[in-house]
C-alpha positions in Angstrom: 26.2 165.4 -38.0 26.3 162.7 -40.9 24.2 163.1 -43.8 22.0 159.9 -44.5 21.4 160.3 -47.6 22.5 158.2 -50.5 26.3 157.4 -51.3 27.5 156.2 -54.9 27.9 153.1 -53.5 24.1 152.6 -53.1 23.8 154.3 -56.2 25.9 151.8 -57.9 24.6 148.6 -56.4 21.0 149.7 -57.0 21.8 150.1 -60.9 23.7 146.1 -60.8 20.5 145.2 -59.5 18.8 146.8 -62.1 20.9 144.9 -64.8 20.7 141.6 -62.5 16.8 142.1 -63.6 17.2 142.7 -66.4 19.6 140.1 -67.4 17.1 137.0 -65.4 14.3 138.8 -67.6 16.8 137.9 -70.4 17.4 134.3 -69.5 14.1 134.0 -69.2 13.0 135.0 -72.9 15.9 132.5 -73.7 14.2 129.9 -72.1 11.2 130.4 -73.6 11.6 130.9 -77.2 13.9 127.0 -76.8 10.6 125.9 -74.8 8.5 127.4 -77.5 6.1 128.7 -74.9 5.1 132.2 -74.2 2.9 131.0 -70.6 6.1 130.2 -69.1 7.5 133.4 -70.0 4.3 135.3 -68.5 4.5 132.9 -65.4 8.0 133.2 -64.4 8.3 136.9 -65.3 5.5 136.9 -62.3 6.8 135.2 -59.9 10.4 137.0 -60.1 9.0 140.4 -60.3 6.3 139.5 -57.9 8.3 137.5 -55.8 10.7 139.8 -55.4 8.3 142.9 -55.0 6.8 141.0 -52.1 10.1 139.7 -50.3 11.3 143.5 -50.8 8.5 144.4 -48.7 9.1 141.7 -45.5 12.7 142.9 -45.4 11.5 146.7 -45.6 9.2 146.3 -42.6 6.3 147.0 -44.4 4.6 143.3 -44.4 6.0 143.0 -40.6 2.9 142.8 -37.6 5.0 145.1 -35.3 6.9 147.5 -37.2 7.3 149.2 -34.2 9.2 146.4 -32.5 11.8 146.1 -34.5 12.7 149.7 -35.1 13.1 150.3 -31.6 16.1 148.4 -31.2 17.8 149.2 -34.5 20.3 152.2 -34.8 20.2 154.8 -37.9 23.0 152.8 -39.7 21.1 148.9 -39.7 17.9 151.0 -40.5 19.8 152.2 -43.7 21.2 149.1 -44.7 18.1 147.3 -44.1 16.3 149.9 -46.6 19.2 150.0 -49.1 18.7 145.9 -49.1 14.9 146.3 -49.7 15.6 149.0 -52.3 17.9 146.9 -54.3 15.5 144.2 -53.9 12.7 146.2 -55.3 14.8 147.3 -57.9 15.7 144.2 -59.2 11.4 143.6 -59.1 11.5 146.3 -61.6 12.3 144.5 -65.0 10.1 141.4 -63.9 7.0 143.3 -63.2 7.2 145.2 -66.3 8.1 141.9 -68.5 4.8 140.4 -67.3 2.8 143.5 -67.5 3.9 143.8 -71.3 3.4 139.8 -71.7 -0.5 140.3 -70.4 -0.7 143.3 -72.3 0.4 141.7 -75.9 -1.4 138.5 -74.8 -5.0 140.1 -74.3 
């Protein structure tokens, strides 16, 4: 019997996406101290954490109308790389969510 649970590969690609976050938050805060606006900082920190948080939770199955459907048909293996995607995904939320969380936090 194969154990599912997590490989260092996962483990790997889930910290890259970590640092992918973090690294777009970074770009970000570049592009807003040149602008010389913190709004666009706020804004866009939302809509990648957001964004992200939300598309993490259509490819999860969570946001689906028949979750049911879908994992009827799908094997243990495409199950656990559908969830590693969506993990990654939400991972990668991570930095953005907390970016605009501080952002509204300092602004308020």
């Amino acid at each position: 019997m194969r154990d599912y649970g997590p490989d260092r590969r996962t483990e790997v690609i889930k910290v890259k996406s970590f640092f992918y976050g973090v690294a777009v938050e970074g770009i970000i805060g570049i592009v807003s101290l040149v602008m010389k606006d913190s709004g666009f900082f706020m804004k866009a920190s939302g809509v990648v954490g957001f964004g992200s948080l939300f598309i993490s939770g259509i490819v999860s199955g969570f946001m689906s109308e028949n979750i049911y459907r879908r994992t009827a048909v799908e094997n243990a293996g495409e199950r656990r790389a559908r969830l590693d995607r969506s993990g990654s995904i939400f991972i990668f939320s991570i930095p953005g969510i907390i970016s605009f969380l501080a952002s509204v936090y300092l602004r308020g």
